[in-house]
Backbone as CSV, one residue per row, in Angstrom:
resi,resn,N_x,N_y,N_z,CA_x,CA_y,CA_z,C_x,C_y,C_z
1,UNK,-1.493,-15.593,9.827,-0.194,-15.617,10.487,0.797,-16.415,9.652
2,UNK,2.194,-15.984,9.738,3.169,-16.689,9.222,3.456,-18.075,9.657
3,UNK,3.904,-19.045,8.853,4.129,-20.157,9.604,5.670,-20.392,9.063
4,UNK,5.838,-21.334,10.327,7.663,-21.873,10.291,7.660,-22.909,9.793
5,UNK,9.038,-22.617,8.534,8.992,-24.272,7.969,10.588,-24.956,8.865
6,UNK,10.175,-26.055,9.388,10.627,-26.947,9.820,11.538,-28.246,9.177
7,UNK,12.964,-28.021,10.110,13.443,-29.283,9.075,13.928,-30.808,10.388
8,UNK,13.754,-31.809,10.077,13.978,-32.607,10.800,15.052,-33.711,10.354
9,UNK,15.469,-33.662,9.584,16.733,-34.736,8.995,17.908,-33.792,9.557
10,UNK,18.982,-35.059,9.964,20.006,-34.969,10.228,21.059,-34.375,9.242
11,UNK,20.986,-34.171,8.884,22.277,-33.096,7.467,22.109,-31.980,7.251
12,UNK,21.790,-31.140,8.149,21.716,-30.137,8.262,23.304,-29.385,7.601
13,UNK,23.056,-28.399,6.431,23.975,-27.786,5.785,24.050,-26.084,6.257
14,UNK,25.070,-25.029,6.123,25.459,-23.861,6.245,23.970,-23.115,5.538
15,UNK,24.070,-23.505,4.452,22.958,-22.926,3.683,21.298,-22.693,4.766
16,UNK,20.805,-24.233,5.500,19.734,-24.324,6.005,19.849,-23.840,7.491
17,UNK,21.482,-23.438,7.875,21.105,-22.708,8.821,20.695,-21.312,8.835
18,UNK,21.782,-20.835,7.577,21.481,-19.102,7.262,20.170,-18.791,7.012
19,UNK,18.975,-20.222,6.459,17.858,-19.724,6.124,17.025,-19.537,7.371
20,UNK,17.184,-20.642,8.163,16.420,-20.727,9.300,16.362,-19.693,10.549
21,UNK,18.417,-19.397,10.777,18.898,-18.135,12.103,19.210,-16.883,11.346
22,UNK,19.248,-16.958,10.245,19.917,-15.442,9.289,21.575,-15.553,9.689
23,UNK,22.619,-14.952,9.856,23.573,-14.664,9.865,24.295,-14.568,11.036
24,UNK,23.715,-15.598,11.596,24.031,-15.658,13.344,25.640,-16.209,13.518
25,UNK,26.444,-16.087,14.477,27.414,-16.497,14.404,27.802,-17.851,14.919
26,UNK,28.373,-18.603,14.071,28.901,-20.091,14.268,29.137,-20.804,15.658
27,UNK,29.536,-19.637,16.358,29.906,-20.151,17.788,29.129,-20.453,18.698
28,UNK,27.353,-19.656,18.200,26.413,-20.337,19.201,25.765,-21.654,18.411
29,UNK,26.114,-22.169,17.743,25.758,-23.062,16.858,26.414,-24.433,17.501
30,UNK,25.895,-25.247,18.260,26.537,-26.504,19.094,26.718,-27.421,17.420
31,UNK,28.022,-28.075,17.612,28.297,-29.285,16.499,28.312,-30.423,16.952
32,UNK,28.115,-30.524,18.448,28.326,-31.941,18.947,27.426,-31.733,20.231
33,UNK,25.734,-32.641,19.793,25.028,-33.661,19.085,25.236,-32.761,17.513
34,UNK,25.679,-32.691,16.109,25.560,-32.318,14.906,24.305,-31.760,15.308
35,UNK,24.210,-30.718,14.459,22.968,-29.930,13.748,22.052,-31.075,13.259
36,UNK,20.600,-31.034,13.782,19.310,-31.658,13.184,19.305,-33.037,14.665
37,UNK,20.411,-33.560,15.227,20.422,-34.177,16.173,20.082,-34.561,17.264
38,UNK,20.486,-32.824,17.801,20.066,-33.169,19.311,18.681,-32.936,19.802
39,UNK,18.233,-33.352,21.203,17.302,-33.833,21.619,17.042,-33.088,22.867
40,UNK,16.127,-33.128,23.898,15.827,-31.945,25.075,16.633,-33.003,26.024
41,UNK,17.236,-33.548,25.697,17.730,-34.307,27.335,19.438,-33.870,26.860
42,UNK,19.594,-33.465,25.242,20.998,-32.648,25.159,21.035,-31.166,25.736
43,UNK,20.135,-30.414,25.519,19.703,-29.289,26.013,20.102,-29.384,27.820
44,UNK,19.568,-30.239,28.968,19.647,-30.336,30.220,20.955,-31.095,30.575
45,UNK,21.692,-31.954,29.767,22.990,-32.178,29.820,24.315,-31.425,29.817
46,UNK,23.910,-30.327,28.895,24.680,-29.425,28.679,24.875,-28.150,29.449
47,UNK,23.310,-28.163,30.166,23.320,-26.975,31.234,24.062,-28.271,32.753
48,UNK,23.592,-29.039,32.878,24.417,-29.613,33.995,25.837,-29.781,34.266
49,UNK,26.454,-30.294,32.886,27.446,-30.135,32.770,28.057,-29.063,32.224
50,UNK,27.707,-28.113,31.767,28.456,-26.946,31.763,28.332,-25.687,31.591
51,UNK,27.499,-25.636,32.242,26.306,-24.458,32.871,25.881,-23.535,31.747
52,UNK,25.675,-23.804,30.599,25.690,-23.333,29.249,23.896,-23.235,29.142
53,UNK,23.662,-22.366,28.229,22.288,-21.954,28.780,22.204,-22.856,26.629
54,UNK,21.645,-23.669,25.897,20.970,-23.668,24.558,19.606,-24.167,24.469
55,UNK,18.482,-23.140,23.184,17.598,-23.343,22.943,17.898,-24.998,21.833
56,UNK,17.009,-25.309,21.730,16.584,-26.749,20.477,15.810,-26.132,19.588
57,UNK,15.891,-26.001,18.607,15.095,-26.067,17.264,15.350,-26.725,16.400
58,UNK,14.636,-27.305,15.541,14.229,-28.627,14.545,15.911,-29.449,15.034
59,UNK,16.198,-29.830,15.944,17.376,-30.530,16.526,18.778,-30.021,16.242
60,UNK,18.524,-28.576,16.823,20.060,-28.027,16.324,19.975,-27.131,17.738
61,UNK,20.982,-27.006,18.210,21.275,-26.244,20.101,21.704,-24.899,19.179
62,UNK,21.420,-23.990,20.335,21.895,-22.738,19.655,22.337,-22.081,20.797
63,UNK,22.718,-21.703,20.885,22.963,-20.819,22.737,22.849,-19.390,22.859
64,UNK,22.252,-19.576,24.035,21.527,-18.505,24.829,22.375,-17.358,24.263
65,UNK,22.462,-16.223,23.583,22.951,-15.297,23.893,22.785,-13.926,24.809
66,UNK,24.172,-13.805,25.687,23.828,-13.122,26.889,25.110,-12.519,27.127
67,UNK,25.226,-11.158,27.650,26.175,-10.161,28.136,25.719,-9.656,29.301
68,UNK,26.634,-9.064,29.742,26.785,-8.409,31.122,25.217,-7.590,30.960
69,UNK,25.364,-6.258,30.303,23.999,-5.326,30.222,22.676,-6.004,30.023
70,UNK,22.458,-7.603,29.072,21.704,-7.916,29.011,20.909,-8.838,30.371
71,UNK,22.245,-9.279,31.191,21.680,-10.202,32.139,21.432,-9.239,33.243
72,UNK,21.852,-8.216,33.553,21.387,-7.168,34.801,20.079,-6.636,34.365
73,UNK,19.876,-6.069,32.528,18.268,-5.315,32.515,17.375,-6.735,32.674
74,UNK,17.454,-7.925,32.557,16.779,-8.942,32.617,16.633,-9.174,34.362
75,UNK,17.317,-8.943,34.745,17.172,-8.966,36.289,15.992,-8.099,37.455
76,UNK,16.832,-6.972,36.320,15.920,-5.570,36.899,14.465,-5.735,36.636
77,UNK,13.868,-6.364,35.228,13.087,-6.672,34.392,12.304,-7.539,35.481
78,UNK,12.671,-8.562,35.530,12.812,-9.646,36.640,11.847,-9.222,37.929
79,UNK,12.745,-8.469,38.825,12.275,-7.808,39.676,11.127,-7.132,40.010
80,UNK,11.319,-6.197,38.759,9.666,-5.552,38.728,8.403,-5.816,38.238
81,UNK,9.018,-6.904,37.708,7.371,-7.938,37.341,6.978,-9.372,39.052
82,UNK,8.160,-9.574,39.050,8.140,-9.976,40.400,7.159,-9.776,41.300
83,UNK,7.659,-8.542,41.667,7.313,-7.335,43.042,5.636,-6.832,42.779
84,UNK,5.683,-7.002,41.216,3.806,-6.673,40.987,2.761,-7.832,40.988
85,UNK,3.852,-8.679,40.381,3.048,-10.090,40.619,2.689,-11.004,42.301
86,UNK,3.134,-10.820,42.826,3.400,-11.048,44.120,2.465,-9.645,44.970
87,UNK,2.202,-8.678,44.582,1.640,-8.226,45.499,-0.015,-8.262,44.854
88,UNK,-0.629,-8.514,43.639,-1.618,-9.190,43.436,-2.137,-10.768,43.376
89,UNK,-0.720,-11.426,44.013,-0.649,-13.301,43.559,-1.015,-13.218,42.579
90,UNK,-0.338,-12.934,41.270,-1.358,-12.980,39.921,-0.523,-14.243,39.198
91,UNK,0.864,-14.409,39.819,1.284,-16.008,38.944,2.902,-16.086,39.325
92,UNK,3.719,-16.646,38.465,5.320,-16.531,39.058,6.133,-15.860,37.949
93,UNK,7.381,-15.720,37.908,8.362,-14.798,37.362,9.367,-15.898,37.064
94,UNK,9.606,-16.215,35.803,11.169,-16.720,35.897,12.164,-16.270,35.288
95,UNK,13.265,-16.633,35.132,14.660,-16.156,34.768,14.778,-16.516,33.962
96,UNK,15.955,-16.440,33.535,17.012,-16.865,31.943,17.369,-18.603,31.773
97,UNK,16.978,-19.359,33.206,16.987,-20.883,32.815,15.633,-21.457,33.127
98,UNK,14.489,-20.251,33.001,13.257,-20.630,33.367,12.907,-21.779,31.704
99,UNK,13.139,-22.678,31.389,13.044,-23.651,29.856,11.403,-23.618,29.977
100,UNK,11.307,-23.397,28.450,9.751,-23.767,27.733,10.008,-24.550,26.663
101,UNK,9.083,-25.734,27.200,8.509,-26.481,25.821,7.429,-26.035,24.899
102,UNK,7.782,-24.998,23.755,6.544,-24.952,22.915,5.991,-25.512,22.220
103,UNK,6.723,-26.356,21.883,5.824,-27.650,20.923,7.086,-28.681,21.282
104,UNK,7.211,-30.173,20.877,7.110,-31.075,20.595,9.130,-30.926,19.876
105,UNK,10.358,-31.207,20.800,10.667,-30.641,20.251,12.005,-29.090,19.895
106,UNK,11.209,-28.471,20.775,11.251,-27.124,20.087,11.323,-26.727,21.878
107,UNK,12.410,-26.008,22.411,12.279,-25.345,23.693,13.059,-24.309,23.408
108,UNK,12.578,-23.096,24.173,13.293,-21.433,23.907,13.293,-21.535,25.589
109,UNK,14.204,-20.342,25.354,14.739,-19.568,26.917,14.269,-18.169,26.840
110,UNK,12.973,-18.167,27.512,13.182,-15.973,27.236,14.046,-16.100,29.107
111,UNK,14.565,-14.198,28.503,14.906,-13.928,29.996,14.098,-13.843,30.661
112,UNK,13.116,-13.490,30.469,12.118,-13.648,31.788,10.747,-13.438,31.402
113,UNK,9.989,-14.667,32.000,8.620,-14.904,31.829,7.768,-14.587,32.520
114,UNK,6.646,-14.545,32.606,5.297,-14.811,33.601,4.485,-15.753,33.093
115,UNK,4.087,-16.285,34.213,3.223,-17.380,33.746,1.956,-17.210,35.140
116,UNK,0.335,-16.949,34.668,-0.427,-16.373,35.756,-0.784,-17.776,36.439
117,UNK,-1.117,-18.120,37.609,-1.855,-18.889,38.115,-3.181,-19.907,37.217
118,UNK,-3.140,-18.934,36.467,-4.419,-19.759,35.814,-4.439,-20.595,34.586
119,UNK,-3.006,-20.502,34.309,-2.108,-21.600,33.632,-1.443,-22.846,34.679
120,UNK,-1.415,-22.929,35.653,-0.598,-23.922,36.251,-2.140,-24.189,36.993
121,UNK,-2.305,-26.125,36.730,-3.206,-26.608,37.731,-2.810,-26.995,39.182
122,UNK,-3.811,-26.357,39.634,-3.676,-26.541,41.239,-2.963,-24.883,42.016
123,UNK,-2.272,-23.979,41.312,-1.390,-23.092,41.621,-0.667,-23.572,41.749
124,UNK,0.223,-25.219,40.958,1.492,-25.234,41.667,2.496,-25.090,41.255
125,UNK,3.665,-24.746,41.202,4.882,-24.633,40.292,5.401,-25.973,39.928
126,UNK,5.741,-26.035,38.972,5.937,-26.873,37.779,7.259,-27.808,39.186
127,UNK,7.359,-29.094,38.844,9.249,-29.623,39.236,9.848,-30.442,38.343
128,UNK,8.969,-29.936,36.989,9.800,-30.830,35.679,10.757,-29.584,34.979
129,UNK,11.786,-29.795,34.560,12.662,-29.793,33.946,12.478,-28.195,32.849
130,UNK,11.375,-28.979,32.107,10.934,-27.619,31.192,9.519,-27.260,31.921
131,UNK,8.842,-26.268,31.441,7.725,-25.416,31.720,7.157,-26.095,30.355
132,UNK,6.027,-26.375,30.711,4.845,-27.495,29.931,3.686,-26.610,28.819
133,UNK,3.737,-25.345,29.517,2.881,-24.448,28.907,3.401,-23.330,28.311
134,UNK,2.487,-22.303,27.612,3.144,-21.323,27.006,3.254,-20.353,28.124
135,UNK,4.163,-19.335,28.288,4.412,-18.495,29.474,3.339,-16.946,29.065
136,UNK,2.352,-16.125,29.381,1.828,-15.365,29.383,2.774,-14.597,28.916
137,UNK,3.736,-13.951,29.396,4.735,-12.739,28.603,6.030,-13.247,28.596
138,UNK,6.980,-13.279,27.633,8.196,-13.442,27.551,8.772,-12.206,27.116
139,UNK,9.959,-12.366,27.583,10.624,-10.876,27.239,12.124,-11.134,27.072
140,UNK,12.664,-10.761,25.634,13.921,-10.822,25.237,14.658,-9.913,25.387
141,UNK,16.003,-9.729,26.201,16.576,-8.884,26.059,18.234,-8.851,24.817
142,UNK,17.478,-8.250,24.083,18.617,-8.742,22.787,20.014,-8.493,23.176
143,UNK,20.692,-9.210,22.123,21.998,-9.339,22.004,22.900,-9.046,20.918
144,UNK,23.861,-8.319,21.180,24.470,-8.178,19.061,25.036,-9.163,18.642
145,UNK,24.651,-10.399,18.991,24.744,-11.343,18.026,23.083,-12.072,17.590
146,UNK,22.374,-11.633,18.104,20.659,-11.859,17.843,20.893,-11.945,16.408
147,UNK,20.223,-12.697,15.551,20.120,-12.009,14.435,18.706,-11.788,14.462
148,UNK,17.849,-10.576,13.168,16.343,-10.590,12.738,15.746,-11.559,12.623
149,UNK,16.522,-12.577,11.567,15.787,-13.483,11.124,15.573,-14.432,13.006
150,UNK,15.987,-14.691,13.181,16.236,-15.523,14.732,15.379,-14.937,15.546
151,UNK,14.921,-13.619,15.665,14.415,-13.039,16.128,12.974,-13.141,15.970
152,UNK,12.639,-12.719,14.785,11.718,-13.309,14.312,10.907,-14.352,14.310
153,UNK,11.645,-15.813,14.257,10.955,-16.658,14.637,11.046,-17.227,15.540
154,UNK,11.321,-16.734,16.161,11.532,-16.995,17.654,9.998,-16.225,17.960
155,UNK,9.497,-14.838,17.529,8.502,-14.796,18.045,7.521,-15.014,17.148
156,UNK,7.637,-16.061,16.214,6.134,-16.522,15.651,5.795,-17.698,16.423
157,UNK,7.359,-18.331,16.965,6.821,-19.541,17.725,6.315,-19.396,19.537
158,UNK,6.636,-18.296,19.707,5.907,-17.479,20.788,4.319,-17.492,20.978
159,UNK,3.829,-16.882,19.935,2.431,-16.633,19.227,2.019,-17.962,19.017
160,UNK,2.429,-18.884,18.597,1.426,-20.135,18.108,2.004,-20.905,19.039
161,UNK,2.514,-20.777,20.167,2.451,-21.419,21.185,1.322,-20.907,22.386
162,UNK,1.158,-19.583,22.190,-0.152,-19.367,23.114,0.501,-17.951,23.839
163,UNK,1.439,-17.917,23.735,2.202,-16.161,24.312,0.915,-15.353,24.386
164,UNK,0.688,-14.509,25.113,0.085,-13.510,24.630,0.589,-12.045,24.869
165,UNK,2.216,-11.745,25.182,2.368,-10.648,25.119,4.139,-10.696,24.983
166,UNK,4.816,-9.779,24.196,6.193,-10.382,24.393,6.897,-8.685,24.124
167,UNK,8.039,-8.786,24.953,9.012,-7.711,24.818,10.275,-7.883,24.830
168,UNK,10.745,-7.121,23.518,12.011,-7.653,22.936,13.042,-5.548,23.291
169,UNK,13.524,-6.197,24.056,14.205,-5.123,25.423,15.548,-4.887,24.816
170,UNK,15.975,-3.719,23.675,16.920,-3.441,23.146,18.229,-2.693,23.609
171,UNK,18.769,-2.726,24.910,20.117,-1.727,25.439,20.603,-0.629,25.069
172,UNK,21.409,-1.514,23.535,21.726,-0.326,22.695,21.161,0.656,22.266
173,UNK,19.804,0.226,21.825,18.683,1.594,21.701,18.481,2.294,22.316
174,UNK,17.927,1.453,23.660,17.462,1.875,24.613,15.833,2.009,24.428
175,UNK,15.476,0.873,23.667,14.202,1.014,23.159,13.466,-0.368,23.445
176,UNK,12.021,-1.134,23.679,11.557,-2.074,23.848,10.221,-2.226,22.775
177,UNK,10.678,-2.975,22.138,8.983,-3.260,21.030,8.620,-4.223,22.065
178,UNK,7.085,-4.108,21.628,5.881,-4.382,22.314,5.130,-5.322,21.288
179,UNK,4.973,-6.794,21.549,3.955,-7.402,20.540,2.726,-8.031,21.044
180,UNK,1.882,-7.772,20.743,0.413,-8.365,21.115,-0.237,-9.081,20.024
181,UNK,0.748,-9.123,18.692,0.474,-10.194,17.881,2.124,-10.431,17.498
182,UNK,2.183,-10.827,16.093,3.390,-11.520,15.495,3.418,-10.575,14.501
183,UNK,3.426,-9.276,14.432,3.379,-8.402,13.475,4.669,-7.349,13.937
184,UNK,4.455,-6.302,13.540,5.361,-5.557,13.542,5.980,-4.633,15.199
185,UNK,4.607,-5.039,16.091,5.108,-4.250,17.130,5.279,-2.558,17.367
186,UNK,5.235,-2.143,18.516,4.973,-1.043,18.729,6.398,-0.718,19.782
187,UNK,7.285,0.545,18.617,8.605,1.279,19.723,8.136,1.509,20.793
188,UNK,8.471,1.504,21.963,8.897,2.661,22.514,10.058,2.984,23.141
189,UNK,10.192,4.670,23.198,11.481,5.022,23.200,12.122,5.455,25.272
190,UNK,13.001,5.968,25.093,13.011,6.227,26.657,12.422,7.031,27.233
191,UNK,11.738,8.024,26.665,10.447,8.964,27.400,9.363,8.163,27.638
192,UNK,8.971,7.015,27.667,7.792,6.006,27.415,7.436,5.418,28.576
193,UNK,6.675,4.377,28.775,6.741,3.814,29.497,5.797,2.060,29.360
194,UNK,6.583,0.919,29.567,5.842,-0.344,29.329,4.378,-0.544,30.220
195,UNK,3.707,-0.826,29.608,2.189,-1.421,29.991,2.075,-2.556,29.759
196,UNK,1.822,-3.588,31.358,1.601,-4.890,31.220,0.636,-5.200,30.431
197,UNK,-0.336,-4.466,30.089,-1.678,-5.429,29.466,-1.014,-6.587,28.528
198,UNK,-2.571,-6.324,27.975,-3.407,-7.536,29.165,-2.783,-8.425,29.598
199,UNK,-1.659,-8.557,29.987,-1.309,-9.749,30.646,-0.903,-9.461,32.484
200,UNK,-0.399,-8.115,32.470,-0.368,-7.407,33.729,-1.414,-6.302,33.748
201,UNK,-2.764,-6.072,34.414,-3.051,-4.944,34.190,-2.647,-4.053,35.244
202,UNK,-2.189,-3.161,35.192,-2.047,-1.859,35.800,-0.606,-1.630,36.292
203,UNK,0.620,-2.775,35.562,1.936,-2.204,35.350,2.419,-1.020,34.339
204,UNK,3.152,-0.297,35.143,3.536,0.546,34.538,4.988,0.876,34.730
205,UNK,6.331,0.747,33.675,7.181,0.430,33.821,8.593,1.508,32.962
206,UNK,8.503,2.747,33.875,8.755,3.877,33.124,10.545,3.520,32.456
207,UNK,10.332,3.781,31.330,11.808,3.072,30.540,12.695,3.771,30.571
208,UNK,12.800,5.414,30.814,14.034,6.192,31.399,15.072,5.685,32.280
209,UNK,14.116,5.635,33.748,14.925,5.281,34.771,15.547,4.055,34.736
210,UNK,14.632,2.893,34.078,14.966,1.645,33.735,16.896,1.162,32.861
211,UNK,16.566,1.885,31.777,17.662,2.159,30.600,18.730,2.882,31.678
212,UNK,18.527,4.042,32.512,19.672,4.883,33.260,20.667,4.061,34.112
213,UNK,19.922,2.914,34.346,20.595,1.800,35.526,22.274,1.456,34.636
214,UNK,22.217,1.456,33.220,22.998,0.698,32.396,24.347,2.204,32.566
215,UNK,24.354,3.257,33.343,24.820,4.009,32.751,24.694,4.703,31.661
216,UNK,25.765,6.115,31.647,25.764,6.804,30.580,25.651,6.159,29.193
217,UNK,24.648,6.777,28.148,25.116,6.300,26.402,26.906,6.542,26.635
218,UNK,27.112,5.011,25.773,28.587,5.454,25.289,28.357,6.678,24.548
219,UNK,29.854,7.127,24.450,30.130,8.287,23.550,30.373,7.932,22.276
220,UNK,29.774,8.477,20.808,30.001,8.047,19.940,31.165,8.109,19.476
């Protein structure tokens, strides 16, 4: 597996961000705590005070990116893992401020997680701040300001946090890759349909009707 190189000094330059996010745009890039700075109690400050959703990596905030289409298929998304999880008690569902600590550090936002019962001791839901463990499936619903590279490691640190299933939920396509490792992933298109395995068995989550909710394809 690939590994992430990590920077932890405060001087963080243009150069070490383009290497780290690829070509992401400046504006989700917080400057105040500076790049390499901030800390997870800047992360929960910033959502309190100003309801702003940012991940932390090697001490630089980045923010959530999110649009209208992305926060309704995350909803819908939401819902129907919900509604399956709940009628087997197989674990809980969270949202877009559901916070994970994956390492030490280092907290991401997917839109929406599962996390089974047999990750939380006792069955009980967490009342700290971040989520302590890795979440069983995370699922991104991209954004056109995502970049690859961002993308990317975002899901290697998925994987070596303990993920074991992740879906990166494309609009514009209208397409969802499927990873069960940190490799290349498997399309599928809107004739298709998502399969929880192994992390849900026996969801089945037909991507036509799903994608149709968003309305007609624009017209080219």
């Amino acid at each position: 597996m690939a590994t992430i190189t990590t920077l932890s000094r405060p001087d963080w330059t243009v150069a070490d961000l383009f290497e780290h996010f690829g070509p992401i745009p400046f504006r989700r890039i917080r400057q105040v705590p500076g790049p390499g700075t901030a800390t997870e109690q800047d992360v929960l400050a910033i959502r309190d005070r100003e309801r702003r959703l940012f991940e932390l990596v090697d001490g630089v905030l980045v923010e959530k990116a999110v649009g209208i289409q992305e926060s309704y298929l995350a909803i819908l998304i939401a819902g129907l893992l919900g509604d399956f999880a709940a009628r087997g008690d197989l674990g809980m569902v969270l949202g877009a401020d559901g916070m994970a600590r994956l390492a030490s550090g280092l907290v991401r936002i997917p839109d929406v997680s599962f996390i089974s019962w047999d990750r939380l001791p006792g069955r009980r839901v967490p009342s700290t701040p971040f989520l302590d463990i890795a979440p069983d499936l995370a699922v991104e619903v991209l954004s056109p300001s995502n970049t690859a590279r961002e993308m990317d490691r975002k899901l290697l640190e998925y994987f070596q946090a303990g993920v074991r299933l992740v879906w990166y939920v494309d609009p514009a396509a209208r397409t969802v890759r499927v990873f069960s490792t940190p490799g290349e992933g498997l399309v599928l298109g809107e004739d298709q349909e998502l399969d929880g395995s192994p992390v849900l068995t026996g969801l089945r989550i037909p991507l036509r009707p799903l994608f149709a909710r968003l309305g007609p394809r624009p017209t080219p």
